[in-house]
C-alpha positions in Angstrom: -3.1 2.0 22.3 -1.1 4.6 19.9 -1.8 3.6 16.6 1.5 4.7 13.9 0.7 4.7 10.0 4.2 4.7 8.8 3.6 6.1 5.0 2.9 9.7 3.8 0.6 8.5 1.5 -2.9 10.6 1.9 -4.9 7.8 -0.1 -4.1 5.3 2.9 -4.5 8.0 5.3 -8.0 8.6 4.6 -8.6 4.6 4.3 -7.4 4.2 7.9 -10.0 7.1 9.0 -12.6 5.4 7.8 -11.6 2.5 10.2 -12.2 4.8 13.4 -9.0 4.4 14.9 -7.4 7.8 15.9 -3.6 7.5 14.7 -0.9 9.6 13.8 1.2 9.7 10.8 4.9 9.1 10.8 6.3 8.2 7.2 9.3 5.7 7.1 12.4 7.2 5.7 14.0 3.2 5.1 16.1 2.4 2.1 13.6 0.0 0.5 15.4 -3.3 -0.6 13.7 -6.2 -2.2 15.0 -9.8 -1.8 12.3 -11.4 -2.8 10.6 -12.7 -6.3 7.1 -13.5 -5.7 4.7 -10.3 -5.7 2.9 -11.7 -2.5 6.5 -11.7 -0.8 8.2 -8.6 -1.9 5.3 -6.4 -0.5 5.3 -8.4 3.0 9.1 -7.4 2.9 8.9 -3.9 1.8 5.6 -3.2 4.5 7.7 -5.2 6.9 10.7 -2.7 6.4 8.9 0.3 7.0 6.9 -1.0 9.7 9.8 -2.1 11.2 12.0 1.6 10.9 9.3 3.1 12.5 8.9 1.2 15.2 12.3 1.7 15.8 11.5 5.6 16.0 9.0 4.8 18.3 10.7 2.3 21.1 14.2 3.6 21.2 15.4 5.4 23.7 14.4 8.0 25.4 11.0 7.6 23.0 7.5 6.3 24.5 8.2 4.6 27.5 7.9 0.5 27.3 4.8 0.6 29.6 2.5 2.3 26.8 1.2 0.2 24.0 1.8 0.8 20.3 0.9 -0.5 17.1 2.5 0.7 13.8 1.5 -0.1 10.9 3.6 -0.3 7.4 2.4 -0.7 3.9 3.2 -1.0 0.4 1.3 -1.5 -2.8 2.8 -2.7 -6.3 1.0 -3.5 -9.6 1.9 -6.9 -11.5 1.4 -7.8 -15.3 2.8 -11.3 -16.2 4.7 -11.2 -13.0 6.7 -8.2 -13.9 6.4 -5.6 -11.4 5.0 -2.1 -12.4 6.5 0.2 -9.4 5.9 4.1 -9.5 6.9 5.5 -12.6 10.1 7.6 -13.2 8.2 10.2 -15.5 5.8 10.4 -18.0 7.0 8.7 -20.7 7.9 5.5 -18.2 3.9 5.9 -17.2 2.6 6.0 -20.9 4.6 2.8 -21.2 3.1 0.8 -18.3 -0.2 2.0 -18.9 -0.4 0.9 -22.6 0.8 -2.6 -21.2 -1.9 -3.1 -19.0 -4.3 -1.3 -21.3 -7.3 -4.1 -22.6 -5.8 -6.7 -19.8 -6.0 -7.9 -16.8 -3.5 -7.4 -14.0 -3.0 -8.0 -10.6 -2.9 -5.6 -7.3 -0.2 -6.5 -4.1 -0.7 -4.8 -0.5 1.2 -5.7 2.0 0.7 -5.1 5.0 2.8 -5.4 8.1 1.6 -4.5 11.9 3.8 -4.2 14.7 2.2 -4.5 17.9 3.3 -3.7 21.5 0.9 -4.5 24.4 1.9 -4.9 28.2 5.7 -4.6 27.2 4.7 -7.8 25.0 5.9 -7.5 21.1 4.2 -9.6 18.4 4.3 -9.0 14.4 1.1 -9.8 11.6 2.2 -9.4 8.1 -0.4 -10.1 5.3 -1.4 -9.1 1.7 -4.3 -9.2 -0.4 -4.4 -9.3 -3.9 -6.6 -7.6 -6.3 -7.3 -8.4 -10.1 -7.9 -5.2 -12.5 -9.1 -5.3 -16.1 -8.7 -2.3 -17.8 -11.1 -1.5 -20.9 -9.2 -0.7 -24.3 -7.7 3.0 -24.1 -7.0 5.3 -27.2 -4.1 6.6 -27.2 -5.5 10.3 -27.3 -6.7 9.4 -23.9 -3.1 8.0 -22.2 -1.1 10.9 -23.2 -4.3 13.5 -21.8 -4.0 11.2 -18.3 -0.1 10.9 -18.5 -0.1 14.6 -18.9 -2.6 15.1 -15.7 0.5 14.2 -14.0 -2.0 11.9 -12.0 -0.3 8.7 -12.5 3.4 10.2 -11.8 3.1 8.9 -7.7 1.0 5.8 -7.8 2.3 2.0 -8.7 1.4 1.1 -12.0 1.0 4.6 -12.8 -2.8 4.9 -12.5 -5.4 5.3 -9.5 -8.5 3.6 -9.4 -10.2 6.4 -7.6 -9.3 9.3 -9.5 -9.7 10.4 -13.1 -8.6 6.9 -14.5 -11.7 5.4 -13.1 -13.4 5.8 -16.3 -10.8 3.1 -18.0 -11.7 0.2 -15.3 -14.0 -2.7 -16.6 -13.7 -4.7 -13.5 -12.6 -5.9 -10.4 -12.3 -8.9 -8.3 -11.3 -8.7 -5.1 -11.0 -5.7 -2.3 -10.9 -2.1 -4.2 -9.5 -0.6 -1.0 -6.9 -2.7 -1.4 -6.0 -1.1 -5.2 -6.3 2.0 -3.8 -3.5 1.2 -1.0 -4.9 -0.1 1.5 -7.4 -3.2 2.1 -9.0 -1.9 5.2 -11.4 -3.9 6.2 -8.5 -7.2 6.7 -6.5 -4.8 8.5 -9.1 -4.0 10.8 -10.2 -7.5 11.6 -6.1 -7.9 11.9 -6.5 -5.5 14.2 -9.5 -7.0 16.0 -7.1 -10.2 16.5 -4.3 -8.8 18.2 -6.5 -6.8 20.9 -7.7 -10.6 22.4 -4.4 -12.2 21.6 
């Protein structure tokens, strides 16, 4: 089996490592559209859409041949406050915003994820998500604009990451912390698991 991660991201990267599986990385280059409303739905969608223009990449023609097997998998990760969705931040100043919203609260984590699977010429799709509550202690503002100036929170949703410098503002969790960091690896691998008897 050839196993595809379809997203440049180095934080999923080294989550899927951790799995064992040896894979390669191929980031999707898809216009992301969102047609959805509820969190739970627009990551499906979005991790569906990447998953789905790599695949693509993959099984055209004159690609891998139909005989070989191949699973790629497609994810995206979005932060929620009061079902408002907090995407990557534009700049600095957008980050210093979202991160005095969610500053003393509590807010939710999406990951979708979407596998497409090819076994014995055979094509099957599993798309799930996993959610994650975060509660953030109360931050100084001192303390924002020094992280907001890092430039740490310029390429992740919500414009923070849970396993960098920002770990000192985190009161709690509940729920996978893989899965705030981008990628809830231990559903995927039983997801995984599934599809090799199925």
């Amino acid at each position: 089996m050839k196993y595809i991660l379809a997203s440049a991201s180095p934080r999923r990267k080294e989550l899927l490592t951790r799995t064992g599986i040896t894979f390669e990385v191929f980031p999707s280059s898809v216009k992301e559209t969102i047609t959805k409303s509820n969190p739970c739905d627009v990551v499906m969608e979005l991790a569906s859409q990447k998953a789905e223009d790599v695949y693509r990449h993959f099984s055209g023609k004159n690609k891998m041949p139909p005989s070989e097997d191949l699973t790629v998998i497609g994810a995206d990760t979005i932060v929620v406050y009061r079902d408002e969705i907090l995407g990557k931040p534009a700049d600095k100043s957008e980050a210093y915003d979202m991160l005095s919203l969610l500053a003393n609260r509590t807010h939710q984590v999406y990951t979708g994820v979407s596998l497409i699977i090819r076994k014995k010429e055979k094509e099957s799709h599993r798309t799930f998500y996993e959610k994650t509550d975060v509660t953030l202690y109360p931050i100084a503002k001192e303390e924002l604009h020094a992280y907001v100036n890092s430039g740490d929170c310029l390429d992740k949703a919500g414009a923070y990451g849970i396993q960098g410098p920002f770990a000192i503002h985190i009161k709690g969790i509940c729920g996978d912390y893989n899965n705030v960091v981008g990628l809830p690896v231990g559903r995927l691998y039983q997801e995984l698991l599934l599809s090799r008897f199925s």
